[in-house]
N, C-alpha and C positions, 0 to 999 in steps of 0.2 A: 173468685179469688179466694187462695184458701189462708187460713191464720199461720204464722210460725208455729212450728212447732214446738222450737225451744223456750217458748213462755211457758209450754205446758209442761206440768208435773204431777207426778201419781202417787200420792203418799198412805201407803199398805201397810193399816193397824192390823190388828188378830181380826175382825168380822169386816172390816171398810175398809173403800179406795176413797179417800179423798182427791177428787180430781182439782186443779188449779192453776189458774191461768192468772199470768202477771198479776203474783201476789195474792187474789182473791178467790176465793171454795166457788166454782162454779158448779159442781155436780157429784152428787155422793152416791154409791152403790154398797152392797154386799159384797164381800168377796167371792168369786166364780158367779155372781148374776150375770147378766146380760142388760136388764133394766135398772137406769137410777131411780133412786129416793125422790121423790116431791114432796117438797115442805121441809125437808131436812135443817136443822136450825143453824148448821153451817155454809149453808148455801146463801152465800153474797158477801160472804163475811169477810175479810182481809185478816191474810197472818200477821201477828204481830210479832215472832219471835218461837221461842223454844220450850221447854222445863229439859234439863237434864240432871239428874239424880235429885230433884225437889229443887234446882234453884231455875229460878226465870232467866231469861236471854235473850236479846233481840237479834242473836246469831240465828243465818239460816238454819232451819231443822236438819237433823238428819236421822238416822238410824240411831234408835237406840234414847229419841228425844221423842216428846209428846210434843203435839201441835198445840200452840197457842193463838185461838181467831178470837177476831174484834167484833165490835159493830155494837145493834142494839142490846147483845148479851154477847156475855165472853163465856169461851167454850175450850175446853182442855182436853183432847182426842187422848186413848190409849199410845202407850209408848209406839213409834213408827217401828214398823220392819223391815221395808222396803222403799225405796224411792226410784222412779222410772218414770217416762218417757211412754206418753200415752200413745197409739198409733190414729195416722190423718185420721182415719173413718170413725173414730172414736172421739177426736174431736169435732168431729161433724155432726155430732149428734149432741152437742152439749147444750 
């Protein structure tokens, strides 16, 4: 049985995909890798919100906004470029 797909989302800084599913960084890559990051310190993390133009936001991110993730350290990704729609085989590998 495979996951929805619509929990997932691909949020594409200048060097990373943050991949994410319902809320939480489940797997991070380089841009054009094939393989993710292990140990990545955003992986498990939960988004908590936004930054856009320096103020914080618990509005979904979008383009144009930096990702703000939780957990045992909080983490503030380069501004996003892109937001998409991971494909099934891609989440099959998370």
């Amino acid at each position: 049985m495979h996951e929805e797909r619509r929990r997932h989302v691909v949020y594409t800084t200048a060097w990373l995909e943050y991949h994410v599913r319902g809320g939480v960084c489940v797997a991070v890559r380089e841009r054009g890798a094939s393989e993710f990051l292990r140990g990545h310190l955003a992986i498990g993390a939960p988004i908590v919100g936004a930054i856009r133009l320096g103020a914080p936001t618990e509005r979904v991110p979008g383009v144009g906004d930096s990702l703000c993730l939780g957990g045992a350290r909080a983490l503030v990704t380069p501004r996003v470029r892109g937001v998409s729609r991971p494909s099934r085989e891609t989440t099959l590998r998370y």
